[in-house]
C-alpha positions in Angstrom: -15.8 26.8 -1.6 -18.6 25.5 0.0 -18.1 21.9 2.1 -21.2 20.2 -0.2 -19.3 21.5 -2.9 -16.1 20.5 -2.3 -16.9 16.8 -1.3 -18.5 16.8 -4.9 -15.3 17.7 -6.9 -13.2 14.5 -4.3 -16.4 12.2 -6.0 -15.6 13.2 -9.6 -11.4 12.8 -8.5 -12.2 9.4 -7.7 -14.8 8.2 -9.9 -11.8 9.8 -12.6 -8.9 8.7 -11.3 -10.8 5.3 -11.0 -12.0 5.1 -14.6 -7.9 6.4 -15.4 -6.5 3.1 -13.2 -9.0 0.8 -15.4 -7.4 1.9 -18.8 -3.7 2.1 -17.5 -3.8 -1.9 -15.8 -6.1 -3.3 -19.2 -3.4 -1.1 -21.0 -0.3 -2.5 -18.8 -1.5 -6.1 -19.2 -2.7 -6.4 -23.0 -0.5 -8.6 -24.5 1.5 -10.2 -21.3 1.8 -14.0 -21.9 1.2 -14.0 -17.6 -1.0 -11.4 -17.6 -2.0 -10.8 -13.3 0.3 -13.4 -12.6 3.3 -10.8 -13.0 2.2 -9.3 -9.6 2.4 -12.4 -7.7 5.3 -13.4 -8.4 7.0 -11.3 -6.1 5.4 -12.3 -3.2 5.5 -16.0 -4.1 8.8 -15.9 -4.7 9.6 -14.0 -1.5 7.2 -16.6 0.1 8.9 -19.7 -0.8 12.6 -18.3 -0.5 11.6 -16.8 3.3 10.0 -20.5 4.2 13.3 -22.4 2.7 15.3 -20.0 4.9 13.5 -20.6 7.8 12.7 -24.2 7.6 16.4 -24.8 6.5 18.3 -23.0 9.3 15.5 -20.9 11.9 13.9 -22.5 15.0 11.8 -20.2 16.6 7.8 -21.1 16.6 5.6 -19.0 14.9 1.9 -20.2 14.7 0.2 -20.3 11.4 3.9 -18.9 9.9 3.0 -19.3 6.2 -0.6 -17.0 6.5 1.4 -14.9 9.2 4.3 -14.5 6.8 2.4 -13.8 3.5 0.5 -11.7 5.2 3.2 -9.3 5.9 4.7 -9.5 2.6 1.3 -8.6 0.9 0.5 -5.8 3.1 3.9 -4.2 3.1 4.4 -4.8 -1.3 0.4 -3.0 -1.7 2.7 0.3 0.7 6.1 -0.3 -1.6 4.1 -0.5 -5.1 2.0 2.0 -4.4 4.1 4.6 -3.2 7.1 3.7 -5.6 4.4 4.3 -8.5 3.3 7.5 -7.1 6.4 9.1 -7.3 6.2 9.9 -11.5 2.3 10.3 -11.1 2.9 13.9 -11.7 6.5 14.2 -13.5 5.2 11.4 -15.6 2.2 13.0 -17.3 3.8 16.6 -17.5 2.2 16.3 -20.8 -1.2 15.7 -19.6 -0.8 18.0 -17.0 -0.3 21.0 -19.6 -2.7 20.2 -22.4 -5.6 19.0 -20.3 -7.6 21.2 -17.7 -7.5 18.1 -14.9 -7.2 18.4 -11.5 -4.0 17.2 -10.6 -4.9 14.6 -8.0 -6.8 12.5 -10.0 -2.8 11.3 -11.5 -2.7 10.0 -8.0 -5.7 8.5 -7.6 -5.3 6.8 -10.7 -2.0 5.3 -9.4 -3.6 3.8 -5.6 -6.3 2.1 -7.5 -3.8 0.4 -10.1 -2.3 -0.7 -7.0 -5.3 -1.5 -5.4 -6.5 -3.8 -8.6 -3.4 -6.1 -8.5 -4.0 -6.3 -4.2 -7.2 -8.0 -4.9 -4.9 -10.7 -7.1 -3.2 -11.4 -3.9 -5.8 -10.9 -1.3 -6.8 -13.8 -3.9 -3.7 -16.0 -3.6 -4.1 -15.3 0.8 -7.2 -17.0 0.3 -6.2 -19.9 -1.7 -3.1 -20.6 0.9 -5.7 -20.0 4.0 -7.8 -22.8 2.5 -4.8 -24.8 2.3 -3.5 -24.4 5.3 -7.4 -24.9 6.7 -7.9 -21.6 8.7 -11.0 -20.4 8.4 -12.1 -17.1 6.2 -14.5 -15.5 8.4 -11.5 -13.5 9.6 -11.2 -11.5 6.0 -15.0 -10.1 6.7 -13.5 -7.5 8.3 -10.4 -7.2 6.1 -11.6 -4.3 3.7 -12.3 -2.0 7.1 -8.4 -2.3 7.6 -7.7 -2.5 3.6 -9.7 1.3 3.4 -7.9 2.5 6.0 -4.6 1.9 4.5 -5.2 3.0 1.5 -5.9 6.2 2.9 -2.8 6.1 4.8 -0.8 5.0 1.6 -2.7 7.6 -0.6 -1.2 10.5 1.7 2.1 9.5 1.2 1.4 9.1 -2.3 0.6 12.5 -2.7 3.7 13.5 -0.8 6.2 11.8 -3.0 4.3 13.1 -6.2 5.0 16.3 -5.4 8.8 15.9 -4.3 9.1 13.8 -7.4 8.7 16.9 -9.1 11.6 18.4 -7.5 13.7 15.5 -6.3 15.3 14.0 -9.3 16.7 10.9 -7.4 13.7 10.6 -5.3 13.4 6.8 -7.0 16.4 5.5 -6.1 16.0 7.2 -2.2 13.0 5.7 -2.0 13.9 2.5 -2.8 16.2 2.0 -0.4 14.3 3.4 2.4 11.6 0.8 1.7 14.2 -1.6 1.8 15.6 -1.1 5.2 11.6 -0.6 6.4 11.1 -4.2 5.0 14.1 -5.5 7.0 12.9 -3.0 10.4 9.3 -4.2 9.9 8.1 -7.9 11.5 7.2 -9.4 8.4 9.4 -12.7 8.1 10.4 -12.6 12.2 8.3 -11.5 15.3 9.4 -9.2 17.9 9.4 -9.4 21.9 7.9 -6.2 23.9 10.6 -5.0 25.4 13.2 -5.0 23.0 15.1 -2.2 20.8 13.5 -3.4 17.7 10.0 -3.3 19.4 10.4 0.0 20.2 11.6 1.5 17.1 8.1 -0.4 15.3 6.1 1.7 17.5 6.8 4.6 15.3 6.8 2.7 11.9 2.7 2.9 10.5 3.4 -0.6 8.6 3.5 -2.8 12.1 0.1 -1.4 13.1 -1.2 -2.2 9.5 0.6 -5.6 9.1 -0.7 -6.5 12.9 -3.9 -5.1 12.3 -4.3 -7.8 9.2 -2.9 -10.9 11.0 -5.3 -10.4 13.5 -8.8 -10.6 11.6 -6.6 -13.2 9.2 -5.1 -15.7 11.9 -6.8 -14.5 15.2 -10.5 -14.3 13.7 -10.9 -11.4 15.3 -11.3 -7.3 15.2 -8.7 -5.7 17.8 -10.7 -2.1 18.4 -7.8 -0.2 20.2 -5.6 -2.0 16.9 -8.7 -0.3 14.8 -8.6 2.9 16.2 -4.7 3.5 15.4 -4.7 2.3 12.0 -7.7 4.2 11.7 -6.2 7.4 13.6 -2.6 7.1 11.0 -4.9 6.5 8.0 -7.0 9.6 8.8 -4.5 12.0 9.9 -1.7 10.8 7.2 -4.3 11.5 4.2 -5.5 15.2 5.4 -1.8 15.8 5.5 -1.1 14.7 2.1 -3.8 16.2 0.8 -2.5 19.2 2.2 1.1 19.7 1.2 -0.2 18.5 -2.1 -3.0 21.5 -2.2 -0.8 24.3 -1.2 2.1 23.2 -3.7 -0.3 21.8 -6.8 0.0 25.5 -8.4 3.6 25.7 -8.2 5.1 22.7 -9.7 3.4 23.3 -13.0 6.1 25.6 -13.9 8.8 22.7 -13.2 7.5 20.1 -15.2 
């Protein structure tokens, strides 16, 4: 298939999955008394029950803690959402999948921009608490640059765990509690000196670069490039990889659902 070509068919994936995310979240939230408010509630309550902690038995100084804290817990819930959803994306419309003549990745398209749709709720509620807390917004101009680029990242893993979900019965419940020790390993409620074990270990883990990458355009009002080019390098390399495993095995879960 020809490149031109090709690029087309990713243009009507999206522009479908898209159109797919739009009916799922009006669908999700028709009828909720709280309606959007359901996805910040878990940050917020993370948020308040973090700062109680910290302010009732942590010293350490942490400039701008609030905005550095809700920062990481926004960043890191878009990851655990997104790639918790994607897990049923294919087992979950089996149906679908056998009735309808639909390329299979628009399923997980469909589920990033869901996740991508309540994000903008909290990107939202970051503003309202940076306004508060009087630091300035110019720092979210270059937000979406870093936002695009993990979505990337996230939608290759995405398309990993679809296709183990097929397979992988208790993939759920594993996945859950990886996420939760990568909450605990990542810097999101503490910082970490260079130089230590835990420091180390981050180096490895995708979410620091992400969750750094945000604090600084948030707090520092400013555009790290070398912090630009890994997140961008992770984001870039993590998709084609997804994309792949998902291309070479797309054919041969069919007969599983």
């Amino acid at each position: 298939m020809m490149f031109k070509e090709r690029l087309g068919l990713i243009f009507k994936d999206v522009r479908l999955g898209f159109q797919l995310a739009k009916y799922d979240f009006k669908l999700k939230n028709e009828g909720s008394y709280l309606g959007v408010l359901w996805y910040l509630l878990d940050p917020l309550l993370m948020f308040f029950i973090i700062l109680f902690i910290r302010s009732s038995f942590l010293v350490s100084d942490v400039p701008n803690y609030p905005i550095y804290l809700l920062v990481g817990l926004i960043v890191f819930n878009f990851f655990r959402k997104t790639t918790m959803s994607s897990i049923n994306a294919i087992s979950g419309n089996s149906n679908l999948i056998k009735s309808i003549n639909l390329n299979k990745e628009v399923f997980v398209i469909s589920r990033v921009f869901q996740s991508v749709f309540s994000h903008l709720f909290e990107i939202l509620l970051l503003i309202a608490f940076m306004i508060y807390f009087e630091i300035s917004l110019m720092g979210l101009v270059f937000y979406p640059v870093i936002l695009v680029l993990l979505v990337l990242f996230v939608s290759g893993i995405s398309f990993i765990l679809s296709i183990l979900g097929v397979y992988v019965n208790d993939l759920n419940n594993i996945w859950s509690i990886f996420t939760r020790l990568l909450w605990f390993g990542t810097p999101i409620f503490y910082i970490v000196e260079k130089g230590t074990s835990l420091y180390r270990i981050n180096l490895f883990n995708p979410m620091y670069y992400f969750i750094e990458g945000v604090r600084g355009v948030v707090i520092n009002q400013m555009m790290d490039l070398l912090m630009l080019l890994i997140v961008a390098s992770i984001g870039i390399i993590v998709l084609l990889i997804g994309l792949y495993i998902f291309e070479i095995n797309k054919d041969k879960f069919v007969e599983s659902l």
